[in-house]
C-alpha positions in Angstrom: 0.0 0.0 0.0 1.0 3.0 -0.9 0.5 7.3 0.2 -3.6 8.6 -0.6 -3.2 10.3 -4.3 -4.6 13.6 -5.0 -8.1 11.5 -6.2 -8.2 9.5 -3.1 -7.9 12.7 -1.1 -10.7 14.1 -2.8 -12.5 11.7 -2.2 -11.8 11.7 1.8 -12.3 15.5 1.9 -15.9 14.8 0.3 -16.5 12.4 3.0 -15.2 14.6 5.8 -17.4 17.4 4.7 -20.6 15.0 4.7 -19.7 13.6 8.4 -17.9 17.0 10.0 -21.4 17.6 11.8 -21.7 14.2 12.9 -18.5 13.0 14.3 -17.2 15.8 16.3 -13.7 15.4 15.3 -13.2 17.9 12.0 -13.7 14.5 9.6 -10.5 11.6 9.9 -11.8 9.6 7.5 -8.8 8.3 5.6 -10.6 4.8 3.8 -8.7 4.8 1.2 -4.7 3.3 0.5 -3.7 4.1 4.7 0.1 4.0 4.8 1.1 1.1 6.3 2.4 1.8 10.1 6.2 1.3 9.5 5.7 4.1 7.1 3.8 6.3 8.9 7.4 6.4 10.8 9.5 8.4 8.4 13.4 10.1 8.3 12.0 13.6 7.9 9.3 12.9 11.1 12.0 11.5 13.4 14.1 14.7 12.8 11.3 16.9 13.2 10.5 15.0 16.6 14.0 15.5 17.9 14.2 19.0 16.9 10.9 19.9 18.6 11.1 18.0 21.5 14.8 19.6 22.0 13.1 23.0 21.9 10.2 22.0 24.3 12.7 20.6 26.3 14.4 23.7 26.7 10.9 25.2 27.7 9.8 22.8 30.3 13.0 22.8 32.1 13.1 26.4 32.2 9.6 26.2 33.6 10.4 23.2 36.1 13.5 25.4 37.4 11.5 28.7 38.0 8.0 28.0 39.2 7.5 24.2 38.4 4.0 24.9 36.7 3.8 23.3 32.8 0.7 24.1 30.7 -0.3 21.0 28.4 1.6 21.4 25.1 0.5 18.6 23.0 -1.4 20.8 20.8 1.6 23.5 20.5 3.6 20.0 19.7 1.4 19.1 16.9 1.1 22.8 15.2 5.0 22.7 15.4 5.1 19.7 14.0 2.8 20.5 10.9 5.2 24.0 10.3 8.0 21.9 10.2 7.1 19.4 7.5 5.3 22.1 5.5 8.9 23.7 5.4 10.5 21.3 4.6 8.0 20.0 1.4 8.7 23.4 0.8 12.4 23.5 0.6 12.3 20.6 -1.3 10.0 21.4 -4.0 11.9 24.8 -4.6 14.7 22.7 -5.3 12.8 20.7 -7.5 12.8 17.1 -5.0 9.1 15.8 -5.2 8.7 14.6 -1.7 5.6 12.2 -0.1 2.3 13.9 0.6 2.0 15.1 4.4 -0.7 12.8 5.8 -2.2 13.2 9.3 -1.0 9.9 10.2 2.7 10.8 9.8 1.9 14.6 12.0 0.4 12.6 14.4 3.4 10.1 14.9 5.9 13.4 14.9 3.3 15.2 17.6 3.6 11.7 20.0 7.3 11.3 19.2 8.0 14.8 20.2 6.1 15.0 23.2 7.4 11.5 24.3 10.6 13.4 24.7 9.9 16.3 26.5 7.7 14.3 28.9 11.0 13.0 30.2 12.4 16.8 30.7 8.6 17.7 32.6 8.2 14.2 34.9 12.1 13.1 35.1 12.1 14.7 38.6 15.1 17.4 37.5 12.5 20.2 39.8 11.5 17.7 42.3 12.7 14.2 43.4 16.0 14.1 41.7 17.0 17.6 42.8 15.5 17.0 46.1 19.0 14.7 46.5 21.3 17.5 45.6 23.5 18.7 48.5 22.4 22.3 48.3 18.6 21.2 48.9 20.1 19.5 51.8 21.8 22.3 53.3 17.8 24.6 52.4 16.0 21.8 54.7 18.2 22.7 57.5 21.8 20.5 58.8 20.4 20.1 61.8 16.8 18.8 60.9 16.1 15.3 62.0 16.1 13.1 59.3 18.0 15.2 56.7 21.2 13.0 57.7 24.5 13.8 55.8 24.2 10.5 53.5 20.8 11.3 51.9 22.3 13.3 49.2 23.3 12.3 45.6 25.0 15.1 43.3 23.4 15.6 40.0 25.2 13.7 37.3 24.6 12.9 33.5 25.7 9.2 33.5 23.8 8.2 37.0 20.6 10.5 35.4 20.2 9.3 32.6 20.4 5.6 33.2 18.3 6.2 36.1 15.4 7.5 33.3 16.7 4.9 30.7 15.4 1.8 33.4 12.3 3.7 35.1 10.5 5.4 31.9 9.8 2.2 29.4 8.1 -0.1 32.0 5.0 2.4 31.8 4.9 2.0 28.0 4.0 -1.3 28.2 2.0 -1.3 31.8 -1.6 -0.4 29.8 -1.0 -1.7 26.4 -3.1 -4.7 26.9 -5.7 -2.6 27.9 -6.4 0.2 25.1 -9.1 -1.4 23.5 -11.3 -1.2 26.6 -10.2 2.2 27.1 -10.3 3.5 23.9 -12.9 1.7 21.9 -15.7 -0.2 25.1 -15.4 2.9 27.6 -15.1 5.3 24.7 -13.1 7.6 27.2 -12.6 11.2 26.0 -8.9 11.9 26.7 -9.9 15.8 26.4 -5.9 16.6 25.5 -6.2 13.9 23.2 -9.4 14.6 21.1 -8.1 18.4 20.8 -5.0 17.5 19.1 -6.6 15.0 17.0 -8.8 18.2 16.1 -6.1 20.4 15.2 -4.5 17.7 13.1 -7.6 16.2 10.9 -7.9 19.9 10.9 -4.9 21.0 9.1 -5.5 18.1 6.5 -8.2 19.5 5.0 -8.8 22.1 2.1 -10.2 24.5 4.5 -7.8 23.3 7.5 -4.7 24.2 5.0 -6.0 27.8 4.8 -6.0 28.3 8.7 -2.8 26.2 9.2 -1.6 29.1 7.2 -2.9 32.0 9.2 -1.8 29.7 12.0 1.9 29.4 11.0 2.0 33.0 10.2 1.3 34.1 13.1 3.4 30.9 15.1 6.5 33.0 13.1 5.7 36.1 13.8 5.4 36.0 17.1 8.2 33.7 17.6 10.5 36.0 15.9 9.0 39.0 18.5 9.6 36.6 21.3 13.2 35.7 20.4 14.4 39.1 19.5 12.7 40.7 23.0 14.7 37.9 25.1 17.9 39.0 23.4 17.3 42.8 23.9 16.3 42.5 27.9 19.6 40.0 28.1 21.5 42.6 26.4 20.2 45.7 28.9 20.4 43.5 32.1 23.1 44.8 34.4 22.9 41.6 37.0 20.9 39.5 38.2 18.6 42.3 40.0 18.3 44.7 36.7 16.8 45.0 33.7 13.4 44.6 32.8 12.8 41.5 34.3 13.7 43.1 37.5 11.7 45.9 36.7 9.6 47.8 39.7 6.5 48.3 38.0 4.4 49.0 41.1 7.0 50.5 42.9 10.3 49.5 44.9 7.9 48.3 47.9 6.0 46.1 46.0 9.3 45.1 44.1 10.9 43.9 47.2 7.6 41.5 47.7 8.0 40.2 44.5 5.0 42.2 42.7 6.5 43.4 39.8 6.2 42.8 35.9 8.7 40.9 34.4 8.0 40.9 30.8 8.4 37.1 30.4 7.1 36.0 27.2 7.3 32.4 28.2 4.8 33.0 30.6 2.5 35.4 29.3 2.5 33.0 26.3 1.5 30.0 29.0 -1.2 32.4 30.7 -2.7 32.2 27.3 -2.9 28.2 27.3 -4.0 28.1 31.0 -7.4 28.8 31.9 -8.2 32.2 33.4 -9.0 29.7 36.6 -5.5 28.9 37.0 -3.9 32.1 36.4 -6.1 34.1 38.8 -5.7 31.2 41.1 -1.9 32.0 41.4 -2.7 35.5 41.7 -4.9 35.2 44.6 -2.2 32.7 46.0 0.5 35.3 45.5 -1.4 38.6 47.0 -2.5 35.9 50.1 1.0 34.7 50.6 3.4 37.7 49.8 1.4 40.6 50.2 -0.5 39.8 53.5 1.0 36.2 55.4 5.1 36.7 54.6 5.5 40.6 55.9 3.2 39.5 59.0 5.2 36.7 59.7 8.3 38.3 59.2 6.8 40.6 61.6 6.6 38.1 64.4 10.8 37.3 64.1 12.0 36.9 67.6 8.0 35.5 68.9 7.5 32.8 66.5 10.7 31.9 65.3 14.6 33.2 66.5 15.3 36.6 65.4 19.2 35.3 64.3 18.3 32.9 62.2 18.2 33.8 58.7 15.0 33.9 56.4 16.2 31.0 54.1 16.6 28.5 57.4 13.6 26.0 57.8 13.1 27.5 61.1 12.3 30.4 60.0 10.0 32.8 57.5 10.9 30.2 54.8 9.8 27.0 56.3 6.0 28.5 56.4 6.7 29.2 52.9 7.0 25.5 52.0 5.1 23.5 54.8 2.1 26.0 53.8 3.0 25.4 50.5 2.5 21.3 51.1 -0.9 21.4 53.1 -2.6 23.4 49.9 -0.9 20.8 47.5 -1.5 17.5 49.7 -5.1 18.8 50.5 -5.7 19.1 46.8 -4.1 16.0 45.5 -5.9 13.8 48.4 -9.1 15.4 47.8 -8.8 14.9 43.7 -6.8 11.2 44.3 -10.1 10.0 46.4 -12.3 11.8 44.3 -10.8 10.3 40.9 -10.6 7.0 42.6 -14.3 6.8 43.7 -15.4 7.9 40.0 -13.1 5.4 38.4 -14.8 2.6 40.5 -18.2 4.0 40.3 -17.9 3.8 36.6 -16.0 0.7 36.2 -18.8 -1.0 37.9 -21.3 1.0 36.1 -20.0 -0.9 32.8 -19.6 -3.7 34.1 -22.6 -4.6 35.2 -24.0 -3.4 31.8 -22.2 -5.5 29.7 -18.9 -7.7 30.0 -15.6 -6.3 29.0 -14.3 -7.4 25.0 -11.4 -8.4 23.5 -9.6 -7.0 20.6 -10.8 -10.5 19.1 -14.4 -9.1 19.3 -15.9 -7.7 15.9 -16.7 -4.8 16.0 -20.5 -3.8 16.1 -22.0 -2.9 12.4 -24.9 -0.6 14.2 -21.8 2.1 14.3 -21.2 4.9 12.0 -19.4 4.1 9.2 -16.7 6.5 10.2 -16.1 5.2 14.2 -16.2 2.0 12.5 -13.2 2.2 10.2 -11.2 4.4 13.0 -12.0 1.1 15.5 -10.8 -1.6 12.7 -7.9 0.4 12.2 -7.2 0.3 16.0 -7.4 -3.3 16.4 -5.9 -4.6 13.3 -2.5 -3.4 13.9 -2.5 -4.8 17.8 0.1 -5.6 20.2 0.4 -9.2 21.4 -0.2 -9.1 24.9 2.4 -11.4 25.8 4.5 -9.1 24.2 3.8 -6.4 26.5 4.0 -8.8 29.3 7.5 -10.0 28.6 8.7 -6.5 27.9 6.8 -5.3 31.1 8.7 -8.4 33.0 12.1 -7.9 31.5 12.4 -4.0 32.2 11.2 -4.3 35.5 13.8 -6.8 36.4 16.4 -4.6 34.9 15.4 -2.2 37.4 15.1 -3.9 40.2 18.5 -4.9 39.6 19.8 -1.5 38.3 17.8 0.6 41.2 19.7 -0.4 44.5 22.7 -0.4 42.5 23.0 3.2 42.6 20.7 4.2 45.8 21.7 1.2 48.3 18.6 2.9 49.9 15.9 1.6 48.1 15.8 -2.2 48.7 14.9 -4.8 45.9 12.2 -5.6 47.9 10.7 -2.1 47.5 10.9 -2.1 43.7 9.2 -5.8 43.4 6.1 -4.1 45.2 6.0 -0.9 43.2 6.5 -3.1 40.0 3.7 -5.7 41.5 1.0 -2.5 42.2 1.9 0.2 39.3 -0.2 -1.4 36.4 -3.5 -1.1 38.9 -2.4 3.0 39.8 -1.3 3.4 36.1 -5.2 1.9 34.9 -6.5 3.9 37.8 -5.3 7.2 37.3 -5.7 6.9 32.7 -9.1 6.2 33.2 -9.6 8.9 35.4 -7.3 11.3 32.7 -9.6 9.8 29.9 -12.7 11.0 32.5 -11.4 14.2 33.9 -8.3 15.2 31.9 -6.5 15.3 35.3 -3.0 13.5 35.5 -3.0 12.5 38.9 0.6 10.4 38.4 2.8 13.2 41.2 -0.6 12.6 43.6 0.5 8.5 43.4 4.3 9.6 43.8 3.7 11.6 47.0 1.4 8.9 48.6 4.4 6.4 47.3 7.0 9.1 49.0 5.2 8.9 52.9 5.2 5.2 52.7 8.9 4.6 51.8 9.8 7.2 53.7 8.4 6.0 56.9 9.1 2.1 56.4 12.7 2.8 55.3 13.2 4.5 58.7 15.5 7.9 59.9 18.6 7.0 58.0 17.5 6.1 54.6 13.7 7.4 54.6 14.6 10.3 52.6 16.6 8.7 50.1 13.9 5.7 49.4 10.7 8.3 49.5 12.5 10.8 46.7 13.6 7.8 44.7 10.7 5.5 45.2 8.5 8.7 44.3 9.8 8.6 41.2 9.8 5.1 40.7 5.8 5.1 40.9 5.7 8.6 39.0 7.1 7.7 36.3 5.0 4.2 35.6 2.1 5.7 36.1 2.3 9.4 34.3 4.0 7.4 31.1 0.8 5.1 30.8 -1.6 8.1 31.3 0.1 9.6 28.2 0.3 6.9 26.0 -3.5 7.0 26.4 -3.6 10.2 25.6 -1.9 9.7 22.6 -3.5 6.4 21.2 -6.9 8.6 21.5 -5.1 11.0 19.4 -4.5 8.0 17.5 -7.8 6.3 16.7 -9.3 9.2 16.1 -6.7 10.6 13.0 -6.9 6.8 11.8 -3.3 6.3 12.9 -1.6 2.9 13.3 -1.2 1.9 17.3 1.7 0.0 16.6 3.2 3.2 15.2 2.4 5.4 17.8 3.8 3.0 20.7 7.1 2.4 18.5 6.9 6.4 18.1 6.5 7.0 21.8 9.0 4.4 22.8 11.9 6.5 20.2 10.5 10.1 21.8 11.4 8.2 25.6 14.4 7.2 24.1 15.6 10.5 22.8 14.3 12.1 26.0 16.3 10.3 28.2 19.1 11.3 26.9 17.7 14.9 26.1 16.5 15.7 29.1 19.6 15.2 31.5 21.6 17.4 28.7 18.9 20.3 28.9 19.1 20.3 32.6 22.6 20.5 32.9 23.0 23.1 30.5 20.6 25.1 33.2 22.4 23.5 35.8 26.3 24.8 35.1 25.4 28.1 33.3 23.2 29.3 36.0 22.8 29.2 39.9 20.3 26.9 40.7 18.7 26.1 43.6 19.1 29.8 45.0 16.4 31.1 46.7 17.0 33.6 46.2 18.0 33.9 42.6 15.9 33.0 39.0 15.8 29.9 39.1 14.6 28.6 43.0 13.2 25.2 41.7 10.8 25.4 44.5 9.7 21.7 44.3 13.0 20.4 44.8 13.0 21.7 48.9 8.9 21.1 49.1 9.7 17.1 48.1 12.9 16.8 50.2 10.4 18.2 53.1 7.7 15.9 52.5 10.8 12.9 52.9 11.6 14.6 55.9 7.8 14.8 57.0 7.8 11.0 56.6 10.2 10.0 58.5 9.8 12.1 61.6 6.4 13.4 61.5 5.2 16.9 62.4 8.4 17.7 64.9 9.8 19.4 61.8 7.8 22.1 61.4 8.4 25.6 63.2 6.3 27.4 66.0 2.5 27.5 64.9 3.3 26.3 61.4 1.5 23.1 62.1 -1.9 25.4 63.0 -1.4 27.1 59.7 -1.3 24.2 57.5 -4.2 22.6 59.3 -6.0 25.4 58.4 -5.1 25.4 54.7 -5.2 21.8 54.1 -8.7 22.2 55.3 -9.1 25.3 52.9 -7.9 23.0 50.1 -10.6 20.5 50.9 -13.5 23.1 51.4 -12.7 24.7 48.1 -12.7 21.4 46.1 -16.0 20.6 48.0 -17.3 24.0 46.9 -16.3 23.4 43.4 -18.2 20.1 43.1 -20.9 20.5 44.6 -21.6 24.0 45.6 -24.2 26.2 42.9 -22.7 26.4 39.7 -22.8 30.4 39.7 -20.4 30.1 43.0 -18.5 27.2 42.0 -16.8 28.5 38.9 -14.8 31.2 40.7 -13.4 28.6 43.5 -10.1 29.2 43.2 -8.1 26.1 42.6 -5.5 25.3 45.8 -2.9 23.3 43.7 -2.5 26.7 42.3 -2.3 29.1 44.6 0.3 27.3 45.9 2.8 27.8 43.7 3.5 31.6 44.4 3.9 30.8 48.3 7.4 29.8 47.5 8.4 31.3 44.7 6.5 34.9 44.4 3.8 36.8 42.8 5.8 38.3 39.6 5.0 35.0 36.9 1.7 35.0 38.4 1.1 38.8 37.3 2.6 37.5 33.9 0.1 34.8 33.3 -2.8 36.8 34.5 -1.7 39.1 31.5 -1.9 36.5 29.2 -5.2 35.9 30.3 -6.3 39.1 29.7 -5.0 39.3 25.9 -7.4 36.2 25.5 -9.9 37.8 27.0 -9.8 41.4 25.1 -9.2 39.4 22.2 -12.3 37.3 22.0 -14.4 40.1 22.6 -13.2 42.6 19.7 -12.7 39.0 17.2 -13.7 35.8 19.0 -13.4 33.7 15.4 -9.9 34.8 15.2 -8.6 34.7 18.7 -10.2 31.0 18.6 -8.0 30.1 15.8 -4.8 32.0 17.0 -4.3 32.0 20.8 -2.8 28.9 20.2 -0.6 29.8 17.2 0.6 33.2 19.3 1.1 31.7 23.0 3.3 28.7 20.9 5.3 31.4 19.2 5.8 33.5 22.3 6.9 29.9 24.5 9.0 29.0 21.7 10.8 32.3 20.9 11.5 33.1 24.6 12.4 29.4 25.2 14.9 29.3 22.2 16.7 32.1 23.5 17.7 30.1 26.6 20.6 28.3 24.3 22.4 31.3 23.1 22.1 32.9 26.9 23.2 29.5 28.7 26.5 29.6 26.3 27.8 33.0 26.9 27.0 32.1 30.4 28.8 29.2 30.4 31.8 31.1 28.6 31.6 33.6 31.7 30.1 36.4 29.3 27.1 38.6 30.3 25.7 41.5 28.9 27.9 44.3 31.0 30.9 42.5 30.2 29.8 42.6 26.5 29.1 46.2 26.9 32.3 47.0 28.4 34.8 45.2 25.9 32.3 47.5 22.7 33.5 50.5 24.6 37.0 49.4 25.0 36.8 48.1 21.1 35.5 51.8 20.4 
């Protein structure tokens, strides 16, 4: 079989137009001459996938190093993708190269590719569990904690990080695999992420979609170049690390000093734009509550509540109500949302089960369905997985890291491992049912139960170790399996081999773990990470080696009357998820979300003013042109990430080469 002709894709964009109505999904049809799966896989899609997945790379761990909050870029991933094939058909044909046609199938395979690989960069732990280790976290959670014991550290290194993601991130591939078919095809779960970039790419390969793709990559470059060239041009005007205009007072020096000030990030104004105006004025509220009203009282209080010598940064002190306050939001969230996801999986697994008996892919499938679900389902089954295939691989990787694991953190006994290895594929089905439901990746709520445990069994000396390692163990199982999902909905519904899209995701993993450690050490030796104080405070990394901490010893870590004040907002996390649910919907929409707000506690108010700008573009936007702003948030807010995110290589270099913009200046005066 061979690449749908011109005729046959007249054909499919008559049929798309007659079922557009009735399927929901912009028309996939593809019936005639599919592309095989192997070559739906092609040379010019694997270099697209590592070039985009380097760039989002670059994004996420700038994000993951700063505030730790990642909007969903699968969408972003897939308009990238298309602008880079278009190009390059482009190129080609100029220099007179007749290349194959760009089908959906091969977009989809470069969009699953690509984000495989930056998934490693958001979920490898590099601004959580795996910094958490470091020896300046150590020294942030206090020498003299109980607990944080000298041995319970583990300097970043590329060889140690990377095999450590090489043996945890391809057992979750395979966890769910025999599973899809009830997933996809019996429960018919939406996968929200999913079904919108299947939308954008059946979109893009139609007659119509060609004419916004256009419009779409126009603006994508335009706004990328804006981006890129405003990143070089505040790094040029930056005196230090305090100067510029992303240290720019812009309600006063007060305000400044409180962290209330616009920095002019196009990174995050461009992620405002992808994040609901929920979530941004959620951080907002979490940043006026935290640094405007609760830090300058507390710091009030030195000498009452805490010892007026110690300094801020000490765990004693102003900053350990900053993270401890910071956990009660997020654990009251993620247990509220864990239970709540949990009950609704169960609810509904028994719902359908007592309807009907779950199928096989051996099943027909049923003839009473539209002619267009029915092709997408044959095409979803015929190219299956053998499920002792999975079961092997599952087997084999999972022995490899059982025996690769203790190797390098003597911490984490074998014994550990077998158990997580024994319960992940029942967490990984539990929480990509309730992403397929919800949309909500619950796979950090699973670590951090996962974290407690370890940490209290494994006992004072290596409970911190074992929690921040076996956190990531369970993590990573379960948040790979969830996204496969995702993908293989993106899958069935653009009529794209499964058997491509797993060996797809399996390459992206591949290229991300060894992606992923280079990206974060490019942050890690050209900038100062870690400090509190500076850019890049990777507020996760302390919160996780705290929760370890918590663990093992229990609330005698906390300072003076910090255990009142998380009680309280654990208990405001719970009462505004309550709300949300099952309060009046006229009240419930404006709950603020606690996950959220507790972001800014530790790391301060400026991205939060950022993103609420972004939010505010979208708004003004869609009410002087809603058609257009539907079509082009997502274009711009990619372009502004991108451009912003891209300029991140050039900086880190002259950094690394000891150059910055006032030397730079300097040596033009001398030259002149």
């Amino acid at each position: 079989m061979g690449n749908t002709g011109r005729d046959g894709n007249m054909e499919i964009e008559n049929i798309e137009r007659e079922n557009v109505e009735q399927n929901g999904v912009g028309g996939s049809v593809e019936m005639n001459r599919l592309p095989p799966w192997k070559e739906q896989i092609t040379f010019r899609g694997l270099v697209s996938s590592v070039i985009i997945g380097i760039i989002y790379s670059v994004i996420v761990q700038k994000l993951n190093l700063t505030t730790g909050l990642i909007p969903n870029l699968n969408v972003s991933a897939a308009l990238l993708a298309f602008v880079f094939v278009q190009t390059w058909t482009k190129l080609l044909s100029k220099a007179g190269i007749v290349s194959k046609p760009f089908t959906r199938q091969e977009n989809t395979v470069i969009q699953t590719c690509a984000v495989a690989c930056y998934s490693i960069a958001v979920g490898g732990g590099f601004g959580s569990y795996l910094l958490g280790l470091n020896r300046r976290t150590y020294e942030l959670a206090g020498v003299d904690t109980e607990g944080n014991t000298p041995g319970s550290t583990k300097e970043p290194g590329l060889v140690w990080m990377t095999g450590f993601l090489f043996v945890t991130s391809f057992v979750g591939l395979l966890a769910l695999v025999p599973l899809r078919k009830i997933m996809i095809i019996d429960y018919k779960l939406p996968y929200p992420s999913g079904t919108a970039t299947a939308v954008l790419i059946n979109g893009f390969h139609t007659p119509k979609g060609d004419k916004m793709a256009k419009k779409q990559v126009h603006g994508f470059m335009k706004y990328f170049s804006f981006s890129f060239l405003w990143a070089g041009f505040q790094w040029f005007y930056a005196g230090g690390e305090q100067c510029g205009f992303v240290q720019f007072p812009t309600f006063g020096l007060k305000a400044w000093k409180n962290t209330f000030y616009f920095d002019f990030s196009m990174t995050y104004i461009g992620a405002g734009m992808i994040c609901s105006h929920l979530v941004n004025l959620s951080l907002l509220l979490g940043a006026v509550l935290s640094w405007g009203i609760m830090w300058p009282l507390i710091k009030g209080l030195k000498g009452e509540w805490f010892p007026a010598t110690l300094s801020e940064s000490s765990m004693k002190s102003v900053n350990g109500y900053k993270v401890f306050v910071s956990i009660a939001l997020i654990l009251g969230d993620g247990l509220y949302n864990f239970l709540k996801i949990l009950y609704f999986t169960g609810s509904s697994i028994h719902t359908k089960l007592n309807k009907k008996d779950l199928t096989t892919d051996e099943v027909s499938i049923d003839p009473n369905l539209p002619l267009d679900e029915r092709r997408r389902n044959e095409v979803f089954i015929r190219d299956k997985i053998p499920i002792w295939v999975a079961c092997v691989g599952y087997i084999l990787f999972s022995i490899i890291s059982i025996i690769v694991i203790p190797m390098m953190f003597p911490q984490l006994k074998w014994y550990y491992i077998v158990v997580a290895y024994m319960i992940a594929p029942s967490l990984s089905f539990c929480n990509a049912y309730g992403a397929g439901l919800t949309d909500m990746n619950m796979a950090y709520n699973y670590g951090k139960v996962a974290l407690f445990v370890l940490a209290a069994v494994a006992g004072k000396h290596d409970g911190v170790v074992a929690g921040l390692v076996g956190c990531g163990l369970i993590k990573s199982i379960v948040s790979i399996s969830s996204d496969l999902m995702h993908d293989l909905k993106t899958g069935h519904l653009t009529f794209t081999s499964p058997r491509s899209m797993i060996v797809s995701q399996a390459i992206g993993t591949a290229i991300g773990c060894v992606v992923a450690p280079l990206t974060f050490f490019l942050f890690y030796k050209a900038f100062d990470v870690g400090n509190p104080n500076g850019e890049y405070k990777v507020p996760y990394a302390i919160i996780y080696r705290n929760m370890a901490i918590l663990g093992v010893q229990g609330f005698s870590a906390l300072p003076q009357h910090c255990l009142d004040l998380c009680y309280a907002f654990f208990s405001f996390a719970i009462a505004a998820n309550l709300l949300r649910d099952f309060g009046p919907k006229k009240m419930s929409k404006y709950v603020p979300l606690p996950m959220a707000m507790a972001v800014p506690f530790l790391v301060g108010a400026y991205f939060a003013i950022d993103m609420c700008m972004g939010s505010l573009i979208v708004f003004v936007w869609h009410k002087l042109k809603h058609n257009k702003a539907s079509l082009m948030v997502p274009a711009v807010a990619s372009g502004l990430i991108c451009g912003d995110g891209l300029w991140i290589l050039p900086s880190s270099i002259l950094a690394l080469a000891k150059l910055d913009s006032v030397t730079l200046w300097m040596q033009s005066r001398c030259l002149v």
